[in-house]
N, C-alpha and C positions, 0 to 999 in steps of 0.2 A: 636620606632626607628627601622630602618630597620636590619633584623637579621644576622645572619653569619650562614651558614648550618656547624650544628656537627652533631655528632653521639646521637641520642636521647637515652632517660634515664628515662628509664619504671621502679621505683626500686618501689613494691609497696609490702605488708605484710600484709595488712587487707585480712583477714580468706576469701574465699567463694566459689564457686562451680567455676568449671575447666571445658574448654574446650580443643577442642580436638587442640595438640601444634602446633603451625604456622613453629616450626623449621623443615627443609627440604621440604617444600613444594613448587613444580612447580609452575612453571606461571600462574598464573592464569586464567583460561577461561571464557567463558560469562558465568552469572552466571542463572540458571536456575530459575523462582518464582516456587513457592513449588506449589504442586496437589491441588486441592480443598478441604476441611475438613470443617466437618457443626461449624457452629459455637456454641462457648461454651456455655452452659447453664448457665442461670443467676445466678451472685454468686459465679459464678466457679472462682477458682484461675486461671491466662494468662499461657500460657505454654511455658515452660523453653524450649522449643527445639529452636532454630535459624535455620535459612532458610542456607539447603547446611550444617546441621550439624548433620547428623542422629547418631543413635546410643548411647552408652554410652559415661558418657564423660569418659575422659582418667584419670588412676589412678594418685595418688599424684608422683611425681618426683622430679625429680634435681634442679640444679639453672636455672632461667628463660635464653633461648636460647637467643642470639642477636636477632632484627628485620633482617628480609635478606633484602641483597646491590643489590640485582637483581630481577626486573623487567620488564615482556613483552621481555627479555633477553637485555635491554639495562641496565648497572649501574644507580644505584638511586644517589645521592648525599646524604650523613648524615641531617638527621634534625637538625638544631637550637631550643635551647630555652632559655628563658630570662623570665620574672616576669610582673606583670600586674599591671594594678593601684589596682587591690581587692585583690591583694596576692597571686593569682592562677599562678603557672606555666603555661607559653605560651612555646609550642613545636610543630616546625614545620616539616612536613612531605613534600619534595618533590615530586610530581607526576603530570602526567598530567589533564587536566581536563576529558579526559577519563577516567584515571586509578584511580580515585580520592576514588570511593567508595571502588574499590579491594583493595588501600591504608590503608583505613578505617574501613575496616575488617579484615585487618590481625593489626592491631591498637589493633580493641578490642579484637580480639586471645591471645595477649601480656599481654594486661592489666590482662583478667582474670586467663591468664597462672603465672600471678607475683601474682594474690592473692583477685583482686578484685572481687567484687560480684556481678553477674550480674546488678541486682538494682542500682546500682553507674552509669551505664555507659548512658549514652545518645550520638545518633548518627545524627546529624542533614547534611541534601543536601541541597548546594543553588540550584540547579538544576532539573534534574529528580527524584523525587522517588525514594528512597531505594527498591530494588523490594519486601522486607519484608514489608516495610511501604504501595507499593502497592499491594501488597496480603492479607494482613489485613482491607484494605480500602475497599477490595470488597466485605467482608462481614458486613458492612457499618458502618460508623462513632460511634455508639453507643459503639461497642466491640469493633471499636481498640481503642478510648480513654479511656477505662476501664483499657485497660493493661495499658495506661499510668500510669491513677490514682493508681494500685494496686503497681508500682515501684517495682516487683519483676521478673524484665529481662531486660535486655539490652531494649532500644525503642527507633525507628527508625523514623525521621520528618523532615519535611518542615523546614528550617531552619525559613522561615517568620512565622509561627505558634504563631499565638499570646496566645492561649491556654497550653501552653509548661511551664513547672515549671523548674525550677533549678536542678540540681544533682551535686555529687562531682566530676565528671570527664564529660567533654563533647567532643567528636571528632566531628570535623567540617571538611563533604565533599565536598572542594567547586569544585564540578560538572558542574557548570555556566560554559557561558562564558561571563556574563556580570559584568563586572568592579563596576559597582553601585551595583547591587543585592549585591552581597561579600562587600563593602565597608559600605551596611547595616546593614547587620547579622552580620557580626564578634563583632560590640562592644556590642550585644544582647547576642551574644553567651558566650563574656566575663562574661558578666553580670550573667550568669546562672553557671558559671563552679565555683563551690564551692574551689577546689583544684586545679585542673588538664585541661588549655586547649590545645585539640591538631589539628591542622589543617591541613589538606592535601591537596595541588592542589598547585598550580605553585609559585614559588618562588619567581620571579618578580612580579605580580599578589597580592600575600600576604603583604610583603614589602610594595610596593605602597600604599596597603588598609592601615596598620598598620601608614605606613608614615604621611599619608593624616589626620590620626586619633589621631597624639599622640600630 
């Protein structure tokens, strides 16, 4: 059914490793793919750093900040959410199909700042490449689907990936601008979201796909 935009509700409590907090942060800018680094040795655990996240994470704090109402400096409009045929929370994120992955990122900023563990989250593009998904790809297919398998960070994909397992949260950037691609992936991406999906990109757009599907 097509949704109504509110104010989305990240209220989450499972224990895990913190990123640095999405509250107060600027507009986002193009986002840079990280330096080249040799690739890990076999066996090696994937590593907990995210692209554009240097440093330590931030120590424990307060109550989880709201998501911010400003974007690229125009207002966002509040997310929608409502329930799926599997149980999982559906909550949607308005943004444009540009802004869809900056959407997406400051998504899982939230999530992990509310408690999730990186391991939980999965990040799926109908469109371009996550530039983390494409920075991992260049040191070829073998290690970045390792970090998949290992499920111990956040992991960034193709939403069409047929190789892709399930998790209990999934955000979905739809990045497209094609109406089919997104009318695709979304009931796959249902499929995978254990608990929690969350989808960012146009609101008409989502709707329609959602419409056409229910």
């Amino acid at each position: 059914m097509p949704l109504i935009p509110e104010e989305p509700q990240i209220h989450e409590s499972v224990p895990g490793p913190r990123a640095t907090p999405a509250a107060g942060r600027t507009a986002p800018t193009p986002r840079p793919v990280p330096g080249p680094r040799p690739a890990p040795p076999r066996g090696a655990p994937a590593s907990s750093a995210r692209p554009g996240k240097p440093g330590p994470a931030a120590p424990p704090r307060g109550p989880v900040p709201a998501p911010p109402t400003q974007r690229t400096g125009s207002p966002q409009p509040p997310a929608a959410a409502t329930g799926t045929a599997d149980g999982a929370q559906l909550q949607l994120i308005p943004a444009p199909a540009g802004g869809a992955i900056d959407a997406a990122d400051e998504t899982v900023d939230l999530l992990l700042d509310s408690g999730r563990a990186p391991g939980e989250i999965l990040v799926l593009t109908t469109g371009e490449n996550h530039p983390w998904a494409a920075h991992e790809l260049s040191f070829g297919e073998a290690s970045y689907w390792a970090q998949h398998d290992a499920a111990d960070d956040v992991f960034y994909a193709d939403a069409g990936a047929e190789r892709i397992t399930g998790r209990p949260v999934v955000v979905v950037a739809a990045n497209g601008d094609s109406d089919e691609v997104t009318a695709r992936v979304l009931p796959a991406a249902m499929a995978r979201a254990g608990v929690l999906l969350i989808v960012c990109g146009d609101p008409q757009q989502i709707n329609a796909v959602l419409g056409a599907n229910a």
